[in-house]
Each structure stands twice: as C-alpha cells, then as structure tokens.
N, C-alpha and C positions, 0 to 999 in steps of 0.2 A: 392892591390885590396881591395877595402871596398864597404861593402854588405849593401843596403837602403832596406825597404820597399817599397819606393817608391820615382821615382826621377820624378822630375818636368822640364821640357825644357824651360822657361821662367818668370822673377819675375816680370809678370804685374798684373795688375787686378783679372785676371782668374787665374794665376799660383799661386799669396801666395793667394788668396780665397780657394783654392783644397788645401795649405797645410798647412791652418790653421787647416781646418777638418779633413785631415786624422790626422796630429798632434794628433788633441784632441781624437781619437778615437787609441791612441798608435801607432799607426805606422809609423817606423822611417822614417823619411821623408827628402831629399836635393832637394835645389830648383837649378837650374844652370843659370845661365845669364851672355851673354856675355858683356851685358854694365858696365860700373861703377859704377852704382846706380840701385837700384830699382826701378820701375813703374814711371820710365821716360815720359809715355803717360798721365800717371794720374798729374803730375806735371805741365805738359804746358797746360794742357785743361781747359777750359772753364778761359781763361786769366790769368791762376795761380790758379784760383778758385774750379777748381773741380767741374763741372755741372756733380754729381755724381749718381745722377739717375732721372724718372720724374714720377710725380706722377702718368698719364695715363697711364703708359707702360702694354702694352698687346700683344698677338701675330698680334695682326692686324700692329703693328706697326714695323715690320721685312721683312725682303726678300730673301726669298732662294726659291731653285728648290722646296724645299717640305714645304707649309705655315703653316702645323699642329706642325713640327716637334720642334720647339722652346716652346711648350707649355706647358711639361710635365715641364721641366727645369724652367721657369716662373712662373709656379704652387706652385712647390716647395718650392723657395727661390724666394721670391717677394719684391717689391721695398718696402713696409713695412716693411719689415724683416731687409733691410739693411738702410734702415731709423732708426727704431731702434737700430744696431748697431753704427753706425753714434751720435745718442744721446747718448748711453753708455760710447762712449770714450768721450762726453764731447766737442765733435765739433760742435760751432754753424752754422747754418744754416739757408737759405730764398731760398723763389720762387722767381723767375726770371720771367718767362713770359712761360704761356702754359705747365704749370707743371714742369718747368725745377728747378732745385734744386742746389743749390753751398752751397760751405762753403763761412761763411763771411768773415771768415780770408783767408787761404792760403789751398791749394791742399797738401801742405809737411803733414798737419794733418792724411789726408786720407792715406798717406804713412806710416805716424809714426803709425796711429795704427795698420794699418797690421802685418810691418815689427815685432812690440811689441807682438802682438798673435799671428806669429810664434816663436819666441823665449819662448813665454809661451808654445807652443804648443812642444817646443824642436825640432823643425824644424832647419836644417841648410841651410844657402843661404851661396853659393860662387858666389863674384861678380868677372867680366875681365874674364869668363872663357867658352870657345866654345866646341860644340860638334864634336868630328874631324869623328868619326861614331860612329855609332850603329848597336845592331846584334841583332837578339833572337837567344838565348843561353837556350836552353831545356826551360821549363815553363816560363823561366821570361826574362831578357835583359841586353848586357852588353855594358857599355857607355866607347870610349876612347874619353877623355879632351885634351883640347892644352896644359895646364900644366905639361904633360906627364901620368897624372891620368888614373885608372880607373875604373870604379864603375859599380857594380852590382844589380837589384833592378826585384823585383817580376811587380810590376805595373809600368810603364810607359806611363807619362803625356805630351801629346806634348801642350802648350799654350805659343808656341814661335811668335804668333799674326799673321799678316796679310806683306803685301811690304808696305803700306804706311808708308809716311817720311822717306827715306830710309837712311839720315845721322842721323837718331837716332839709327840705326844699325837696323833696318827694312831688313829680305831678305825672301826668298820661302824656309827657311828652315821645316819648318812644312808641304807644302806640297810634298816636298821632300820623306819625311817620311813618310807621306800617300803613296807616291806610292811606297816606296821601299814595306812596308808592303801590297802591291796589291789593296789599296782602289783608290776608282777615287777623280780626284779632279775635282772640275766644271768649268766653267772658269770664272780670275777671269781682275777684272777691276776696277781703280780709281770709286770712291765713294765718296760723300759729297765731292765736289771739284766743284772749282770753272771753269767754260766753258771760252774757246776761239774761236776768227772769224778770217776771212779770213782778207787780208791788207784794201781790200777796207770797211767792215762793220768797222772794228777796226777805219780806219780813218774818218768815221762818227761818231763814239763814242767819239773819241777823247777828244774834248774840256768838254767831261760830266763826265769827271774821278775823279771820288770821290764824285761823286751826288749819293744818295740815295732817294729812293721812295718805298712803300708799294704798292705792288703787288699783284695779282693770277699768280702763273706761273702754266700752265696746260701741260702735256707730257704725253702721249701714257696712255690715261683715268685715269690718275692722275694729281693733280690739291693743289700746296700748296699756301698756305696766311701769308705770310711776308715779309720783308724788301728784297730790292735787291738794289745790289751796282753796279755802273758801275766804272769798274779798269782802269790800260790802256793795259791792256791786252786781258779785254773782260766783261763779270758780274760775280758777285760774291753776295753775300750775304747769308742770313740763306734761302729764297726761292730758289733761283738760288743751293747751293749746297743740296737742299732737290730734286729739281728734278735730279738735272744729277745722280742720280742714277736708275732714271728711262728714260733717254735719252739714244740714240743708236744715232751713227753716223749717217746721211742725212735723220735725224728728226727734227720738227720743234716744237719749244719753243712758246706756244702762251699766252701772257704775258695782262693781264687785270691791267690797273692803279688803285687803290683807288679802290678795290674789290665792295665795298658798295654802289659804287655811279651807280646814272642813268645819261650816260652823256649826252645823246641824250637831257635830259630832264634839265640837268644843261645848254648847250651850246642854248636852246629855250628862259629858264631865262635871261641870258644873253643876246640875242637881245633885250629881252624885257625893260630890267634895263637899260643896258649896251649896250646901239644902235650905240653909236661911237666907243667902243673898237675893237682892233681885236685879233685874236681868239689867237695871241699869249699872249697876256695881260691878257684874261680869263683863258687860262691854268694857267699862272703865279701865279693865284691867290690861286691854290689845289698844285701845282705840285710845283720844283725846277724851279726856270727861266730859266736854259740852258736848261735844260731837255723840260719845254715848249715849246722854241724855236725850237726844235729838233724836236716836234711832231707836231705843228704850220707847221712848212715848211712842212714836211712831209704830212699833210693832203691836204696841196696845197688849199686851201681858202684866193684866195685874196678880200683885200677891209673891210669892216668893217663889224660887226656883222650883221648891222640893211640890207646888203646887201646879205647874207644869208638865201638862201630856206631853208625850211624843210628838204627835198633830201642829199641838202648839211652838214647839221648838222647831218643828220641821218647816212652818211658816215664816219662824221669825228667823232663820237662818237661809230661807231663799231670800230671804226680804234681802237680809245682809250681801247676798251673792250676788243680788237682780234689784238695787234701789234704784229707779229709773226716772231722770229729770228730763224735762223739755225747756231749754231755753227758747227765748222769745229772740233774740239776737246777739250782735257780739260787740265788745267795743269799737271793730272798725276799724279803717287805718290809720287811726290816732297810735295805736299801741300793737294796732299788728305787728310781726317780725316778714314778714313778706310778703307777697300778692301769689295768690293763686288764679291760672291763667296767666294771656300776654297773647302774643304772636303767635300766630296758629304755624304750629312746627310744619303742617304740609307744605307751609311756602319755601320752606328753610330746607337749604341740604346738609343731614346731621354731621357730615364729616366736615363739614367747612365753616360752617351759619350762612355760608352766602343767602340771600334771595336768588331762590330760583329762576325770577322773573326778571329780576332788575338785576344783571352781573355790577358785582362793584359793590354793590350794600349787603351791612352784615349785623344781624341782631345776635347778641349774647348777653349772658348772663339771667337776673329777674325779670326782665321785659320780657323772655321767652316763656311758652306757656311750659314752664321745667319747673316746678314745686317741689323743694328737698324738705324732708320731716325734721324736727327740731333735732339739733347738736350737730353741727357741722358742715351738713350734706349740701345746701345753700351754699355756701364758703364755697365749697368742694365744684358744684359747677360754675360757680364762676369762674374759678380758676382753669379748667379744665375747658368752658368753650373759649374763652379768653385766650388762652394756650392756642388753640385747636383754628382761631380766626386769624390768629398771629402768623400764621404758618404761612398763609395764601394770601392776607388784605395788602 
C-alpha cells in the first residue's frame, strides 16, 4: 500500500493542471490514467494544433444549471495566465479566428510541458492503469488499481473528463463517483457535435455534402455566426456544433445565409441589373451552386428575375434569413467534442471544487457540469479549475 497526498483520476488538461500545483506547494502527488499516453484530448484538438485557450473567455461563454458558478475559477487562473505559461515553455503561438489560439507547431508541446512541470513538481503519473474502486477510509481515501495496487491519499481529484469520444477511453467514470460519494449529477448529453435528419431531409441534403456556407444558426434564444458544413449525414460545422448544445430534440434550427446581407434588397438589385437571370443564377453568385440550387427550388420562383414581384422576392428573401431545419438527433459521443452536464455544481465550492459534503474530494474539469462553446473555452476551464484545486488538494 503506498500513501499520496493526493491522487489525481485523470492525466488531461485538468488533472496534470491540479498536479502541477499541488506538486509545487509539496504535496506528494499520483496522477492515474487509464490510457497509454497523456492528454490524449489535448493532442487531437484543434487539428494536432491545440486551440488552447481564447482570448474572450468569460463566464458568459459556459453552460451549466448554475451560470455564476464557473467564475470564481476563471477569476483565478485566466487565459492570460496560461498564455503566459504557454510563452514560458517557449511554445509559439497565433489567433485563429474570434480569439481562438493554437500552437504553431504541434499540441505534443502543450503535453511536453505539463508532463515536464509535473516531474519538476515530483508528481508521479502511472499510465495503462484503472481505478477498480474506491472507498473513504477515515479522513481521506483508499484507491484499488487493476495492477493489483493500492493507494492511499488524504485529497482525492476526480478529472477523469466527460463520455465524449468514447474509443479514446472516455466513460461516466467520474460521475459514478459523484454519486457513490452522494452528490447529484445533472443530466448529461453530446455537446459540440455535429446534428442529423430524418431519411427524407438527409436525401435532400444529399447532393450538397461537403458545401460550406457562413451562416446565423439561431436555437431556443441563442444565435451563432460561422461556417456550417453539410455531411452526408446531416450539418456540421463550427456553427452547427456551437448550437447543438443549445438544441433539445423536436426543436427547430433556424439558419440565416450570409448573416450581413439584405436579401430582399439584393434579389430587388438583381431584377434590376440582372432582369434575364433566374433566381437560381443570383443565389450562385453569394452562395455555393448546389447550395443555390437547393434554395432556388426551394423558394419555388419560377421564370426570370425581371418576372418577379416585390411579394415574391420579399418571400424568397425571408426564406434566405429564416431556412428552418429540425434535426431528429445528433451523432452522439462518438464525435462529440464534450459532454454537456456532469456534477451538479451545487455540491461543489466554486472557489475550490471541493465537495461540499465529503471534505478531501475534488471534481474538475468536463466531469463538472461547466460546458465551454467551441474554440477554446473548454481548454480554458480546465486549466483554470485545475489551477484553482491545486491550490488546496
């Protein structure tokens, strides 16, 4: 049996963040993880690149039952904070687009340095290795490993993450945990993922798979402004997986082309200029061809522009503003990028992660019910409860 100060359930983001600090503040530290590698999430993200935090990140840009509760933790340890860290080890770095941040080179950097200030910090990580249970055992906790191990540790860190990608060994083991130890967990569901339809909208999509177009996609009083892809499974893009976190099944997607434009007032110019086109040849001109085509028929205007009332462009131009789908569901945590939901933050004290109930246990990171919007923001609480557990585990 060997005795930690404190054992860690996870080596992502969140997990060597908390045991880089308790590290540095002496306290012996194991991190456990059942994969083969380290911060396997931070490796494939943002294309190899690591879209490692964004410069706007604020509590406005999260989602859970309770919208205050992320903000002591963000206060704390902020994207400049780990921007700064970030320069320190000497990893270059650029914006992207809308504050979003990579490395120039490779995501293994963001790895390397962690893994390197836990070992300065005298932290241990065992990789390939599972938690078979866990108990509390008087004041602190006692951990049996599939190794046949077992370990004992005063503070215990669940940031075993979220079910998305679930063949990167993604499972509800952290909520597990929560409730053996009596906290609630909220419910939870794919996140940033990409939506699917039924056979007959699918096989209107069809022919448009792999057209991209800039969009508003608006859902249930939320409203985002970027790219969206049509798959052949259904949409995807950085719009399209920024709402489905805010879509509920037998809601409706209502999707504006070219956010900026007036179309009413572009398809008026166009009779005017362009009195022999038809209206699919005017879409063609802002939009993809097939994609024009698609919304050409759809509008149902036959004959040429110059043949076109007012009425009629006035319709086929809200159409353009207001094209409104209803997916049937979404792919799920095969290709989600997060879980929305986790650990009901009421059990949790924001400035610490402790459990309220059970002193000594500390949930961080995606296993908390803290949902960051696409580019960064994710990255960004990990880092930051991670930080913020470190301080006191």
């Amino acid at each position: 049996m060997t005795r930690y100060d404190v054992v860690i359930v996870g080596a992502g983001a969140a997990g060597m963040m908390c045991a880089i600090e308790a590290g540095r503040r002496g306290r012996s530290v194991c991190v456990i993880e059942h994969g083969k590698a380290p911060g396997e999430k931070i490796r494939i993200s943002g294309g190899g690149r690591c879209n490692f935090t964004n410069l706007h990140t604020g509590p406005g840009n999260f989602l859970s039952a309770n919208p205050h509760f992320a903000k002591s933790a963000l206060k704390r340890y902020t994207q400049r904070d780990f921007i700064g860290w970030v320069d320190r080890h000497g990893i270059a770095w650029h914006e992207k687009t809308l504050g979003q941040l990579f490395c120039d080179q490779s995501a293994r950097q963001i790895i390397d340095g962690l893994t390197g200030d836990m070992r300065d910090a005298g932290a241990t990580l065992r990789l390939g290795v599972s938690v078979n249970s866990h108990t509390r055992e008087g004041e602190g906790f006692r951990l049996d490993l599939s190794d046949g191990s077992t370990l004992t540790c005063q503070s215990l860190v669940i940031a075993s993450g979220g079910k998305s990608i679930p063949k990167m060994g993604a499972t509800g083991f952290g909520y597990d945990a929560a409730r053996q130890y009596g906290l609630a967990v909220t419910e939870t569901r794919p996140a940033l993922v990409p939506l699917t339809f039924d056979p007959d909208t699918l096989a209107r999509f069809k022919p448009l798979s792999g057209v991209a177009a800039d969009i508003s996609a608006r859902c249930n009083g939320t409203a985002f402004e970027e790219a969206m892809l049509f798959t052949h499974r259904g949409l995807s893009g950085p719009a399209i997986l920024q709402i489905s976190s805010f879509w509920r099944e037998g809601h409706d997607i209502v999707i504006r082309f070219l956010p900026g434009r007036d179309w009413f007032g572009t398809l008026r110019a166009a009779r005017t200029e362009t009195p022999r086109q038809a209206l699919q040849s005017v879409l063609a001109e802002h939009l993809p061809k097939r994609l024009a085509q698609l919304l050409a028929e759809e509008a149902g205007l036959r004959g040429n522009m110059a043949d076109q009332s007012d009425k009629k462009l006035q319709k086929a131009g809200a159409m353009l503003e207001s094209w409104t789908v209803r997916p049937t569901g979404s792919e799920g945590y095969r290709t989600a990028e997060v879980t929305l939901g986790g650990v009901d933050t009421n059990g949790l004290d924001s400035r610490t992660l402790q459990a309220r109930s059970v002193p000594g246990l500390y949930f961080i990171g995606e296993v908390v019910d803290v949902t960051g919007w696409l580019g960064g923001y994710n990255f960004q609480w990990a880092w930051s409860s991670g930080w913020s557990a470190g301080q006191v585990a």
